[in-house]
C-alpha positions in Angstrom: 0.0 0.0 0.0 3.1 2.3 0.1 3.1 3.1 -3.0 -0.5 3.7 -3.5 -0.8 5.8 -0.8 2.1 8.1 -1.3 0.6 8.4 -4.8 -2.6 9.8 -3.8 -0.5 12.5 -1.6 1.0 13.6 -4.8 -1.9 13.3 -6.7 -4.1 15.6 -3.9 -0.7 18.0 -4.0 -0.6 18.5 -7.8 -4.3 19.5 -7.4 -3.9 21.7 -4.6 -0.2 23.6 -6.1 -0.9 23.2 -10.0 2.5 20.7 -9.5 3.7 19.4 -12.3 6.4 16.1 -12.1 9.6 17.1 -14.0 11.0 13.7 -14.8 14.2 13.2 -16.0 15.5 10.1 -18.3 18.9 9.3 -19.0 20.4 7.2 -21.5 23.9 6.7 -23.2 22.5 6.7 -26.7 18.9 6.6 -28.5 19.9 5.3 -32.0 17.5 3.2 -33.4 20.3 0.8 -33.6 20.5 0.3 -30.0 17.6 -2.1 -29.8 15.2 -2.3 -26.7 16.3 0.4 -24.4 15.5 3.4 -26.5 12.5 1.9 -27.6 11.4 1.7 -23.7 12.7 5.7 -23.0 11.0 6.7 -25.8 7.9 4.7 -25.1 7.7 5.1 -21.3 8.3 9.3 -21.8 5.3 9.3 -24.5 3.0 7.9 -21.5 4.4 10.2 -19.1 4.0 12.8 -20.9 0.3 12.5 -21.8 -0.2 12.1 -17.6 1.6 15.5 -17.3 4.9 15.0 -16.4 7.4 17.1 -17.9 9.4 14.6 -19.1 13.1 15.3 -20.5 15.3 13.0 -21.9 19.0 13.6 -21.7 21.2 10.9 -24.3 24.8 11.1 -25.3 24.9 11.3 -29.1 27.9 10.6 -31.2 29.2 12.2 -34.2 26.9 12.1 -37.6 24.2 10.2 -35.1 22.3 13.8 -35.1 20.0 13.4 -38.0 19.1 10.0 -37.5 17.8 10.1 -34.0 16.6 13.4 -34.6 14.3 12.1 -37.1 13.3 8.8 -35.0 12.3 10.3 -32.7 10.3 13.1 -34.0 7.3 11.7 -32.0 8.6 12.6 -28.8 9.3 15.9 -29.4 5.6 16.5 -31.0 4.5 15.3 -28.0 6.2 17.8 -25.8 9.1 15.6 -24.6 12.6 17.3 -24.5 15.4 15.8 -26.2 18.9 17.3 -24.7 22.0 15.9 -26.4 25.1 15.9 -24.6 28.9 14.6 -25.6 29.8 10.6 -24.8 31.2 10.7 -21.6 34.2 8.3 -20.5 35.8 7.5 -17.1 38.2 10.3 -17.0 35.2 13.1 -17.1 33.1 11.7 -14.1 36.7 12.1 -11.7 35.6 14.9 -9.6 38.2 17.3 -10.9 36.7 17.0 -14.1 34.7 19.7 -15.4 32.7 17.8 -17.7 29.6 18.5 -15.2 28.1 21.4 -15.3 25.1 20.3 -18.0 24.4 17.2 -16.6 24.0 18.7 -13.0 21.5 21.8 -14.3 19.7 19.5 -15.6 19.2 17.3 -12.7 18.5 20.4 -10.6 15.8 21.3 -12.8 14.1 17.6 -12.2 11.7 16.2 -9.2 13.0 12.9 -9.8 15.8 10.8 -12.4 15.4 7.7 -14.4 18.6 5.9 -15.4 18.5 3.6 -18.3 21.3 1.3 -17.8 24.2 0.7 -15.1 27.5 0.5 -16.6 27.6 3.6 -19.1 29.7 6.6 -17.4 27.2 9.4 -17.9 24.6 6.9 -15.9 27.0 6.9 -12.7 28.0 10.4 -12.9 24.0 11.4 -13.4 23.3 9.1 -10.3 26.3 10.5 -8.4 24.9 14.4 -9.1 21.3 13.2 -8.2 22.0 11.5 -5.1 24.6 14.7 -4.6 21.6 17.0 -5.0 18.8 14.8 -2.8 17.1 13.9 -6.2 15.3 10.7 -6.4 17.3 8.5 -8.7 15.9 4.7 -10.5 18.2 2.3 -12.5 16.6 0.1 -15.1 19.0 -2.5 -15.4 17.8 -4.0 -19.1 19.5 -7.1 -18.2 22.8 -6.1 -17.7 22.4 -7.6 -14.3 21.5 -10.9 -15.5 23.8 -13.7 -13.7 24.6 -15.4 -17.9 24.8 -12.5 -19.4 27.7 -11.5 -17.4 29.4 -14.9 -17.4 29.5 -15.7 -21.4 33.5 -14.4 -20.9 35.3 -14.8 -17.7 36.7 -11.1 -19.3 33.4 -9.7 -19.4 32.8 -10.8 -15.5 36.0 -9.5 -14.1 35.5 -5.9 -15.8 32.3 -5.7 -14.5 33.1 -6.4 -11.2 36.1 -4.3 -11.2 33.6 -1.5 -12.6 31.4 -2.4 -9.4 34.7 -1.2 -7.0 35.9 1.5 -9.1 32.5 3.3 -9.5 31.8 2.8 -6.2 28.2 1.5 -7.9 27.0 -0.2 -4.5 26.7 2.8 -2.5 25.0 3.6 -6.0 22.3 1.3 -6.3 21.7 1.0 -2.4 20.8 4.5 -2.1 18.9 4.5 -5.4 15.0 5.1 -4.7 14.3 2.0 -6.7 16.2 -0.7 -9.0 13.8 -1.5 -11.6 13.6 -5.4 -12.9 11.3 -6.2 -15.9 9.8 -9.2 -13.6 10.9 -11.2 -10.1 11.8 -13.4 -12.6 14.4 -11.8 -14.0 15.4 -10.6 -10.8 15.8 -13.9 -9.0 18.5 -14.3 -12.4 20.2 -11.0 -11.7 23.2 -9.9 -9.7 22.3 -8.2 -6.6 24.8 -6.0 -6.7 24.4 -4.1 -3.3 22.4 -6.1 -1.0 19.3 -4.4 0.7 18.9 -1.9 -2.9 14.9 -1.5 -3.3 13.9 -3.7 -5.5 10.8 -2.5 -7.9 8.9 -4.8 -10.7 7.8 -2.8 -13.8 7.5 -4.2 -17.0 8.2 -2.8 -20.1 5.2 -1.4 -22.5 4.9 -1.3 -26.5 2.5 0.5 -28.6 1.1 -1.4 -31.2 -1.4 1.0 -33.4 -1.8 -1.7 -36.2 -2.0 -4.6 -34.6 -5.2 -5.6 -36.0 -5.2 -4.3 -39.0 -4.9 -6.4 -42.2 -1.1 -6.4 -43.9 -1.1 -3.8 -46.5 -0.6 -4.6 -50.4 3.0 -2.9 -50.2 3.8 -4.5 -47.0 3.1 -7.8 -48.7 5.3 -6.6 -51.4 8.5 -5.4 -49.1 8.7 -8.8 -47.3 8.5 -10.7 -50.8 11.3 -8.5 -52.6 13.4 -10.2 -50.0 11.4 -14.1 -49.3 9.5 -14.2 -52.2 9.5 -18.3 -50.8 6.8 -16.6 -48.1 4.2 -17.5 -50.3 4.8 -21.2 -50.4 4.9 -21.7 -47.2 1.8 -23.2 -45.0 2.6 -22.2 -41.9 5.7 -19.6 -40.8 7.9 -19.0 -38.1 9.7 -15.5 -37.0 12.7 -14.6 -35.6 13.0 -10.7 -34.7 15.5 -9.8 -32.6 19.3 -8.2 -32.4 21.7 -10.8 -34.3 23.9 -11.5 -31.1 25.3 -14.5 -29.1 22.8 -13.3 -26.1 20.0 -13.7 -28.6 20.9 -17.5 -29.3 20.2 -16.6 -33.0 22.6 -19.8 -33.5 20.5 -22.4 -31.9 16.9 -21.4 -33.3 18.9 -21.9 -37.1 20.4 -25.3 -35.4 16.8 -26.3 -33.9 14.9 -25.5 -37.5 17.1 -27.5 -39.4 16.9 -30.7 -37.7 13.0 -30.8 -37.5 12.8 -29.3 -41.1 12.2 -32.1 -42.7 9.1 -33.4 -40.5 7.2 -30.1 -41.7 7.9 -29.5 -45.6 5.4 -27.0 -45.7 7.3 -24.8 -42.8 9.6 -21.8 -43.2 11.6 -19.4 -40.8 12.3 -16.0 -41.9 15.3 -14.9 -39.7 14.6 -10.6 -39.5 17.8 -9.8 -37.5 18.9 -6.4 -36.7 22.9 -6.2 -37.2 24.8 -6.2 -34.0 27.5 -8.8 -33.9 29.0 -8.6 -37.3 31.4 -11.6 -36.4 28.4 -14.2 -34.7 26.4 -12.6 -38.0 28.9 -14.4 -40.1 28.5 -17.8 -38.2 24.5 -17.8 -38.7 24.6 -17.2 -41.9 26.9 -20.0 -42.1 24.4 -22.3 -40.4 21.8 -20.6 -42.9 24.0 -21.9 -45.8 23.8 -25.3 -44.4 20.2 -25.5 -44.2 18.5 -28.6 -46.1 16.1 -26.7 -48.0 17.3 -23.0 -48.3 14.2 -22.1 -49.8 12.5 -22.5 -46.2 15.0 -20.6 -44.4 15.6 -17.1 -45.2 18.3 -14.7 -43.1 18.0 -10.8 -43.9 19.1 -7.9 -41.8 16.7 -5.6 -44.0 13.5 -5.8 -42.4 14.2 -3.8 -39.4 12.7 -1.0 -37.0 9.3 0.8 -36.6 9.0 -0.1 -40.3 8.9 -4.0 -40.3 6.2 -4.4 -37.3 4.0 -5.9 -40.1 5.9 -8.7 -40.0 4.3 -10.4 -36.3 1.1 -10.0 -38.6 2.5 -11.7 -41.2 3.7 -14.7 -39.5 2.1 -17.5 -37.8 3.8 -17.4 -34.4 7.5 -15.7 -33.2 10.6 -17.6 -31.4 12.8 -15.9 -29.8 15.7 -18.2 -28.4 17.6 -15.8 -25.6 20.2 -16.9 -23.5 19.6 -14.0 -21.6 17.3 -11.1 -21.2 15.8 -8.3 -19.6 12.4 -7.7 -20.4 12.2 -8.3 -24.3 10.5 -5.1 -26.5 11.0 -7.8 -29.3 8.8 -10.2 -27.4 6.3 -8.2 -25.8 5.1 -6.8 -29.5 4.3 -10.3 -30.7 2.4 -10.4 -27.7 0.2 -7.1 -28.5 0.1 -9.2 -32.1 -1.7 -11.7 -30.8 1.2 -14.1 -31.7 1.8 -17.3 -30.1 5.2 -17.7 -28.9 8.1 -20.2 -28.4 10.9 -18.3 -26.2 13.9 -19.6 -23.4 13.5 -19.4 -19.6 16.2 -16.9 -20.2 13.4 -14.5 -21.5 12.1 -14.5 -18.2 8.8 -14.3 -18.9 6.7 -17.6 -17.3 3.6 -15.7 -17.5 3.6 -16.7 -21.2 3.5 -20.4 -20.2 1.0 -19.7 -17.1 -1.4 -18.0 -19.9 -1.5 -20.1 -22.7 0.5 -17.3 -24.9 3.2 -19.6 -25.5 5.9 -22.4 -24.7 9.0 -22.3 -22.9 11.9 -24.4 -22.9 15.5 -24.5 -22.4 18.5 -22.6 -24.0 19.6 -25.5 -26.0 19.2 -26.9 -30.0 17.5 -30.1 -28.7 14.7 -28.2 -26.0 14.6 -25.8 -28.8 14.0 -28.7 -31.3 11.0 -30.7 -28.8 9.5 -27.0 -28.7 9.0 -26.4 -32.7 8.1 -29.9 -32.8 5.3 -29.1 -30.1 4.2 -25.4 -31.3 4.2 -27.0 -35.5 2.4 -30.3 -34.6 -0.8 -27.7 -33.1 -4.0 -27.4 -34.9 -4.9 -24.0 -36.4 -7.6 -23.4 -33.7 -5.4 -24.5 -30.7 -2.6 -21.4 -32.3 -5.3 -19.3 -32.3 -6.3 -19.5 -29.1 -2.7 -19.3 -28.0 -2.6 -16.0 -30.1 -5.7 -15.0 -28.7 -4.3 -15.6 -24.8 -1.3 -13.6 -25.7 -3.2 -10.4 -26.9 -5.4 -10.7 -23.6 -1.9 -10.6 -21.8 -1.1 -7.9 -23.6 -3.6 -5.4 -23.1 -3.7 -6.5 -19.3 -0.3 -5.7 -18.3 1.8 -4.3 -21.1 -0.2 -1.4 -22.7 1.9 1.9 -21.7 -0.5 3.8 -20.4 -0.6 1.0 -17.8 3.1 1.2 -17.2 3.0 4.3 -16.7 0.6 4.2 -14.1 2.8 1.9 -12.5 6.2 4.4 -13.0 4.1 7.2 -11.7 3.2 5.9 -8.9 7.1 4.8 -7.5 8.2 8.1 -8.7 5.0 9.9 -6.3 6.7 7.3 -3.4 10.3 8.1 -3.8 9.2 12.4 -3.6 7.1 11.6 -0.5 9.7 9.8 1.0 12.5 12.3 -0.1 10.1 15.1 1.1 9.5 13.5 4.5 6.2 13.1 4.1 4.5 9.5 5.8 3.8 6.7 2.9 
């Protein structure tokens, strides 16, 4: 009831003074080509924004990145969102002597409260260190950076994140943070808990889906045969949408297809990767070469973004094979598609399962296997109703205007508490 409460004492306040929450969001970059976490800022700030809070969002942006996020994000701005650019930041600027800090800190004076997207990006920590400096509520979204295999794929990876841990000092960080927000307890019972004690706080993430139910356009139809004009031959098809990446297990769904190809001639897998990894890109297309019957299993980095979202409509159900994630935009979409889905426990999502939206199995070629032999050997009214069950999850808990209610609501705690006024 904390948090309910404290939100009504906000809520009676912002009647009573006219107040306005000026939110802050921080993230090290909002390319496009930075997959899920801009997509959440940028989503997350539109539903803010429409339950007036002033939101700003305050991103690094590299050089010749203007135009193109710029132009991606056109929506925001329309909306009333600030977008404030400011250099990359690296360790050197966040030692105290440096005086890369004066931007950064007006701008957190100007804010109620701070959202951090991310952990282990400099301009996060020094953000965090300025807030916490300036009694600002502060929140970490970790995005599954936290998550325990994640961390582990290279013992290198590991030890530079725990030295990062000592060196940032990013315990007293996250302990003294208002709230350290997890997609699901799911994914938190997965993560590192960094600083013992920090507040825990479960949001999920939200997507916006305007056409979800719309029919696929004649052009639409067109773009996705230009590149698999095999699509049409196909009885029943299978998606892959995601970051091509090692944490995306990209490799295994290709491994897991090929072996059960044969039991379902009338299957195909379009692969609709956005490029990442340019060295783990090479090996799946290797294993795409391999493939028995290339004609049933297409790779293409072309379909990506805002653009391609057609492509849950166009497809029978959507696989996504993680080894690790946070809270998957990717997966959450196909949901709001009304797609039936075959993901990893790594996705850390068993509410899929629990509703009937989907399977789950294990992180491997053979689970991976057993589950498109289980989702392909379903009648066309039992995917259906799967697809059906994932919608209803959908607009249950992942609508944004939902999650924002939810954000809202542990941003009105952390002020009450930072205020001193009783939750």
């Amino acid at each position: 009831m904390r948090l309910l409460n404290s939100g009504l004492w906000i809520a009676g306040w912002a009647k009573g003074r006219n107040f306005h929450m000026r939110l802050l969001i921080v993230i090290d970059g909002m390319h496009p080509r930075d997959g899920g976490p801009p997509m959440v800022v940028a989503g997350s700030a539109l539903a803010l924004q429409a339950q007036r809070v002033d939101v700003t969002v305050l991103t690094t942006l590299r050089d010749g990145n203007r135009e193109e996020v710029v132009a991606a994000w056109q929506t925001l701005t329309d909306a009333g969102v600030k977008i404030v650019f400011c250099a990359p930041i690296g360790l050197l600027d966040i030692l105290p002597w440096s005086g890369n800090q004066s931007a950064i800190e007006a701008a957190v004076a100007e804010a109620d409260v701070v959202h951090l997207h991310g952990l282990w990006n400099p301009v996060l920590v020094h953000t965090a260190r300025i807030a916490r400096k300036l009694g600002k509520p502060y929140f970490f979204s970790t995005h599954g950076v936290l998550d325990y295999r994640a961390m582990r794929r290279t013992t290198f990876k590991f030890f530079k994140k725990r030295t990062a841990v000592v060196l940032l000092n990013l315990r007293s960080l996250l302990r003294d943070a208002s709230g350290v927000v997890f997609g699901s307890e799911a994914e938190a019972s997965q993560s590192w808990e960094i600083a013992p004690g920090m507040n825990q706080i479960f949001v999920p993430n939200g997507v916006t889906v305007a056409n979800a139910t719309l029919p696929v356009s004649a052009e639409e139809m067109q773009l996705l045969l230009n590149i698999a004009p095999e699509y049409e031959r196909w009885d029943r098809s299978l998606l892959y949408f995601a970051r091509v990446h090692p944490e995306k297990g990209t490799d295994l769904l290709v491994r897991a297809f090929n072996i059960v190809a044969s039991e379902y001639p009338g299957t195909g897998l379009l692969i609709a990767g956005l490029k990442q990894d340019a060295a783990f890109q090479g090996k799946v297309e290797i294993l795409v070469a391999q493939a028995p019957d290339p004609s049933r299993l297409i790779f293409t980095t072309a379909l990506t973004g805002p653009k391609s979202q057609f492509l849950y409509r166009m497809f029978d159900c959507y696989i996504l094979p993680s080894h690790a994630e946070g809270f998957s935009v990717a997966l959450t979409e196909a949901l709001a598609n009304g797609r039936p889905a075959l993901i990893t426990r790594y996705c850390h999502m068993p509410v899929v399962e629990q509703h009937g939206a989907g399977i789950i199995v294990e992180a491997t070629v053979d689970d991976l296997a057993k589950g498109l032999r289980k989702l392909l050997g379903m009648s066309e009214a039992e995917l259906q109703e799967m697809g059906q069950n994932a919608r209803n999850l959908y607009e249950k808990n992942y609508t944004w205007p939902k999650v924002a209610v939810r954000l809202m609501m542990a941003y009105s705690d952390a002020i009450a508490r930072q205020n001193g006024r009783p939750n």
